[in-house]
ROKEMAR-606252 format. One record per residue (C-alpha): residue in three letters; y negated, x negated, z negated; chain. Coordinates in nm, 2 decimals, decimal comma. Each point is the difference from the previous one (the first is absolute). Last residue first. Layout:
# residues N
+---------+--------+--------+--------+--------+
: residuo :      v :      u :      w : cadena :
+---------+--------+--------+--------+--------+
:     ALA :      Y :      X :      Z :      A :
...
+---------+--------+--------+--------+--------+
***
This chain:
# residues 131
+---------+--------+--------+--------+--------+
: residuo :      v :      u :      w : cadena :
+---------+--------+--------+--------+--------+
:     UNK :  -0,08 :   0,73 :  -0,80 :      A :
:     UNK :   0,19 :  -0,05 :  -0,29 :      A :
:     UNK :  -0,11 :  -0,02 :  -0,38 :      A :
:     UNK :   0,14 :  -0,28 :  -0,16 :      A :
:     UNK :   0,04 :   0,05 :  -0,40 :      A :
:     UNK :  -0,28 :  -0,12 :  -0,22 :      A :
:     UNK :   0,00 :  -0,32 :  -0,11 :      A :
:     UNK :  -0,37 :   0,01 :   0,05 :      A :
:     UNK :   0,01 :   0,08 :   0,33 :      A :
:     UNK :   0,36 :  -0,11 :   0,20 :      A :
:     UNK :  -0,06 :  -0,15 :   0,37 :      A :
:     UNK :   0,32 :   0,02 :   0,23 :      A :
:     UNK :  -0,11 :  -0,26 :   0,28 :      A :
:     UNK :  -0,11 :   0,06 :   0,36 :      A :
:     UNK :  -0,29 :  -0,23 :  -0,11 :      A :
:     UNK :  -0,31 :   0,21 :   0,09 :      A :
:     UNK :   0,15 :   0,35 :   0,03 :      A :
:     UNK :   0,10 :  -0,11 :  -0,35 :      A :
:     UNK :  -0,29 :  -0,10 :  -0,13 :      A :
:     UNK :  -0,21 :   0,32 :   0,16 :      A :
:     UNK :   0,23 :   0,23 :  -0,15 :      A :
:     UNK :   0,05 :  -0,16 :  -0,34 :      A :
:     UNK :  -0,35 :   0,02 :  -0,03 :      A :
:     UNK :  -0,08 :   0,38 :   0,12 :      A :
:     UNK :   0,26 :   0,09 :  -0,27 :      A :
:     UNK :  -0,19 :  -0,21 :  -0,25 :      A :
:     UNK :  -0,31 :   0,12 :   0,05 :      A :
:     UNK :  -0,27 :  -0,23 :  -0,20 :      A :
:     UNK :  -0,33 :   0,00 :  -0,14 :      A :
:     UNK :   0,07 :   0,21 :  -0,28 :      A :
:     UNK :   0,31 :  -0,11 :  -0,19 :      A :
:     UNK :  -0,02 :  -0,33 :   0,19 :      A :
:     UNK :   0,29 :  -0,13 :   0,11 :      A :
:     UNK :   0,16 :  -0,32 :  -0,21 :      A :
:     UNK :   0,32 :  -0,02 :   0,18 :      A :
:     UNK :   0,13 :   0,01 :   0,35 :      A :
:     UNK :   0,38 :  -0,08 :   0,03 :      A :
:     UNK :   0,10 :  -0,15 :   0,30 :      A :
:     UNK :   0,35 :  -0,01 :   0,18 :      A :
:     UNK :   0,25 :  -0,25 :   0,15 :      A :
:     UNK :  -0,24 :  -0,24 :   0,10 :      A :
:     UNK :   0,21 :  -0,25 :   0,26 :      A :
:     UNK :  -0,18 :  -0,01 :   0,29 :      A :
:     UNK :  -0,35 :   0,07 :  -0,17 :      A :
:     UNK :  -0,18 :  -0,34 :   0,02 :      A :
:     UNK :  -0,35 :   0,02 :  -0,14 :      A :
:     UNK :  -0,33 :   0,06 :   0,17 :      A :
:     UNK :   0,04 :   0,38 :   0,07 :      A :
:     UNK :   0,09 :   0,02 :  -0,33 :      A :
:     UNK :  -0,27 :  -0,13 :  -0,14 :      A :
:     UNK :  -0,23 :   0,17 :   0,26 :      A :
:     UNK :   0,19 :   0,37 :  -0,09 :      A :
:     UNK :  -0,07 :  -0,11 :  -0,38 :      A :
:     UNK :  -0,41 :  -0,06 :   0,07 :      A :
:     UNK :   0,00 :   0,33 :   0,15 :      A :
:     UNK :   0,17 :   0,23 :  -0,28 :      A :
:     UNK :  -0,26 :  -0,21 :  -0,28 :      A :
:     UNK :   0,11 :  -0,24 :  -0,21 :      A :
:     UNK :  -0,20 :   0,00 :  -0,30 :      A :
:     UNK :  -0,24 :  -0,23 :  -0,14 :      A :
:     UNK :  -0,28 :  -0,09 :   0,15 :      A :
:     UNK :  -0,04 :   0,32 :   0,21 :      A :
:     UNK :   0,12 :   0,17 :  -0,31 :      A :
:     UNK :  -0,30 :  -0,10 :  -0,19 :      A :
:     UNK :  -0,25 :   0,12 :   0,22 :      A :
:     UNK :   0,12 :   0,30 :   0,00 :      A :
:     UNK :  -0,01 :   0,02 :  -0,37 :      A :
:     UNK :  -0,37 :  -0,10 :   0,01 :      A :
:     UNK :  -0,06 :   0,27 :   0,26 :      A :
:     UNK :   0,13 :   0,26 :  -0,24 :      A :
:     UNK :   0,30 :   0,22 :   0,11 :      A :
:     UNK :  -0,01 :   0,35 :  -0,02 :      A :
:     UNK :  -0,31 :   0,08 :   0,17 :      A :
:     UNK :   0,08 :   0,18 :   0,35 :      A :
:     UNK :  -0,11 :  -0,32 :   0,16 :      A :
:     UNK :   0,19 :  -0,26 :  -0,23 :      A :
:     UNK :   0,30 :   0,27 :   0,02 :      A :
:     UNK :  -0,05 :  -0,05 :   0,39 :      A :
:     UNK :  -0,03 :  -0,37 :   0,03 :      A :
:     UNK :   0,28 :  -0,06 :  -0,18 :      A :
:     UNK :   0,26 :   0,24 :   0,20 :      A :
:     UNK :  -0,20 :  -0,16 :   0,31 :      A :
:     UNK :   0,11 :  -0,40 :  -0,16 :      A :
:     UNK :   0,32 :   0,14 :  -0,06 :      A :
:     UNK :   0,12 :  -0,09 :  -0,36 :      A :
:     UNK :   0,23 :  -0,22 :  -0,24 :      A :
:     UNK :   0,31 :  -0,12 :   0,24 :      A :
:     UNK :   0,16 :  -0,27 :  -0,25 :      A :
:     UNK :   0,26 :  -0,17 :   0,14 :      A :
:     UNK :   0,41 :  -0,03 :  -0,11 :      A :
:     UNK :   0,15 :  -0,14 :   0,33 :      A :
:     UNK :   0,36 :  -0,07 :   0,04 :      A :
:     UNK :   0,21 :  -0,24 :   0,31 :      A :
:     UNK :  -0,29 :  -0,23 :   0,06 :      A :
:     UNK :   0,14 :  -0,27 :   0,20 :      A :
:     UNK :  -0,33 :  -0,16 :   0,09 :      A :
:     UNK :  -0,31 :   0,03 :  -0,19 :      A :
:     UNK :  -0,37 :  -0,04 :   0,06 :      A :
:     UNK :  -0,24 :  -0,05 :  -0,30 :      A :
:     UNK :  -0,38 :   0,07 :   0,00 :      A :
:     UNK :   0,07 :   0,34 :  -0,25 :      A :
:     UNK :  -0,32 :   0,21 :   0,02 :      A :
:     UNK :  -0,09 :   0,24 :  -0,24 :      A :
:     UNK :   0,22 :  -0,06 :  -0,26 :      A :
:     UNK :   0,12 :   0,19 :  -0,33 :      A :
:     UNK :   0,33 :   0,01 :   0,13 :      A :
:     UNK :   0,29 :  -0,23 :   0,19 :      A :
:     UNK :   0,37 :   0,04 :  -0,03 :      A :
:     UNK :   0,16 :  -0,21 :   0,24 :      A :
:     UNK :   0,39 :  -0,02 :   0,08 :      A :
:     UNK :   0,21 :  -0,22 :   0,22 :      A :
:     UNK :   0,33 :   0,11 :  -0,04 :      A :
:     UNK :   0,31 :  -0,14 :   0,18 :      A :
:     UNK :   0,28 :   0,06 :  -0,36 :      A :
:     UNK :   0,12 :  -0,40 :   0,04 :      A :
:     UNK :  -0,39 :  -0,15 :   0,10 :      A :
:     UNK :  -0,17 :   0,21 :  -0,30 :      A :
:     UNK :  -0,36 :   0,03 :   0,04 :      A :
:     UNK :  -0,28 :   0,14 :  -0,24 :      A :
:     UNK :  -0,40 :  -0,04 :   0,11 :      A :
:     UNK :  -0,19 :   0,16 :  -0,28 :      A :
:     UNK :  -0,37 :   0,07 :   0,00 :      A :
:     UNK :  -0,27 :  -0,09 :  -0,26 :      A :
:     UNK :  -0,37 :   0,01 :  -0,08 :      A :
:     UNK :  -0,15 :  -0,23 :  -0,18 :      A :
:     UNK :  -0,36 :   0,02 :  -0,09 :      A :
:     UNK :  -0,02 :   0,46 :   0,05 :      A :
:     UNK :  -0,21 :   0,06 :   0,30 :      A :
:     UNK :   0,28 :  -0,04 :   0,25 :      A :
:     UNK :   0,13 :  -0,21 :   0,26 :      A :
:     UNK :   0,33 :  -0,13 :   0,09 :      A :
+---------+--------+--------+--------+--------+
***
């Protein structure tokens, strides 16, 4: 995982006799690890890169701060590649966590994961909205 903090940390919890494979991952950018078997995802899904872009534009978000969550946060793009890149057969659902308060739509999230995955996807541990 990668972050600005010096040690930032994700969880990978299994248990062979209940079939769960979790990961909770947050604070990260980038995560460099493939899995197989997940069966629960916990991931942070901070911003859109053109919800960004436009509060920087209309003013309401520095260019240092920016700057910061591009090295920092996982953005709505970087998640899809992760979980493009992982194994998904047995993912039973994901929870998105972390969003922005600003540079983030959490409906238009869940959407977009789930039209990815085919999976239920929960925001914020925030009941599942259907499509």
């Amino acid at each position: 995982m990668a972050h600005d903090a010096a040690e930032p940390l994700g969880f990978l919890l299994a248990s062979k006799s209940a079939d769960i494979k979790f990961l909770f991952a947050t604070d990260t950018f980038y995560i460099r690890y493939k899995f197989q078997g997940l069966t629960h995802i916990a991931i942070e899904c901070n911003y859109a890169d053109d919800i960004l872009r436009a509060n920087v534009d209309a003013g309401l978000i520095p260019a240092d701060l920016k700057n910061r969550l591009l090295k920092s946060h996982f953005s709505l793009n970087n998640v899809k590649e992760f979980l493009r890149a992982n194994d998904m057969s047995k993912v039973r659902e994901i929870h998105l966590i972390h969003l922005s308060e600003t540079n983030a739509d959490p409906e238009r999230f869940r959407r977009e994961i789930q039209g990815l995955t085919g999976k239920p996807v929960y925001v914020c541990g925030g009941e599942l909205v259907e499509s």
